[in-house]
C-alpha positions in Angstrom: 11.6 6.7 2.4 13.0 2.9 1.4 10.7 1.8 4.8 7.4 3.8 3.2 8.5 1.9 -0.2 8.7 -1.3 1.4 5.3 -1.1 3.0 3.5 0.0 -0.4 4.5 -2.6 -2.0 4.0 -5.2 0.7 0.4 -3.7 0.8 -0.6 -3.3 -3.2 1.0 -7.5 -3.0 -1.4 -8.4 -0.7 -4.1 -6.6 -2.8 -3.3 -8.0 -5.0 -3.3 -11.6 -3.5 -7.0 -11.0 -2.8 -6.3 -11.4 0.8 -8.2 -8.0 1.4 -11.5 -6.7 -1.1 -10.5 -2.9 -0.3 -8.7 -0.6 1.1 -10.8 0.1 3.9 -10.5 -3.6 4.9 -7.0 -3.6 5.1 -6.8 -0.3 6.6 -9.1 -1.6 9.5 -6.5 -4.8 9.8 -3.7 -3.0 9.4 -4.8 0.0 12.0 -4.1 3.1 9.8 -6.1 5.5 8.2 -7.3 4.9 4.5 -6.5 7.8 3.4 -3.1 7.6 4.2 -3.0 4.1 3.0 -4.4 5.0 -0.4 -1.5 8.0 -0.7 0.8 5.5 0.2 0.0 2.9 -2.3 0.7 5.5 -5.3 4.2 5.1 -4.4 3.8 1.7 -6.3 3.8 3.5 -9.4 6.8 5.8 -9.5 9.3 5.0 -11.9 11.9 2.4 -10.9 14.4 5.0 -12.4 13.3 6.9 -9.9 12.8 4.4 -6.9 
């Protein structure tokens, strides 16, 4: 769970960085499915009470 946290927030950083335009881009860089990228990325916005 701390290694999925990790890699959310490394991935909404470099969204926010503007180093990708979308989700589908950096799920074609990365090499992983957008789908599961995009579920992952809600794990950005849990609670840090609860992180």
């Amino acid at each position: 769970m701390v290694k999925a946290l990790a890699r959310a927030h490394r991935w909404k950083r470099l969204l926010d960085e503007g180093r990708y335009a979308s989700l589908s881009e950096m799920a074609k860089a990365e090499k992983i499915d957008r789908g599961y990228l995009g579920k992952m990325l809600r794990l950005t916005l849990l609670a840090p009470d609860i992180v």
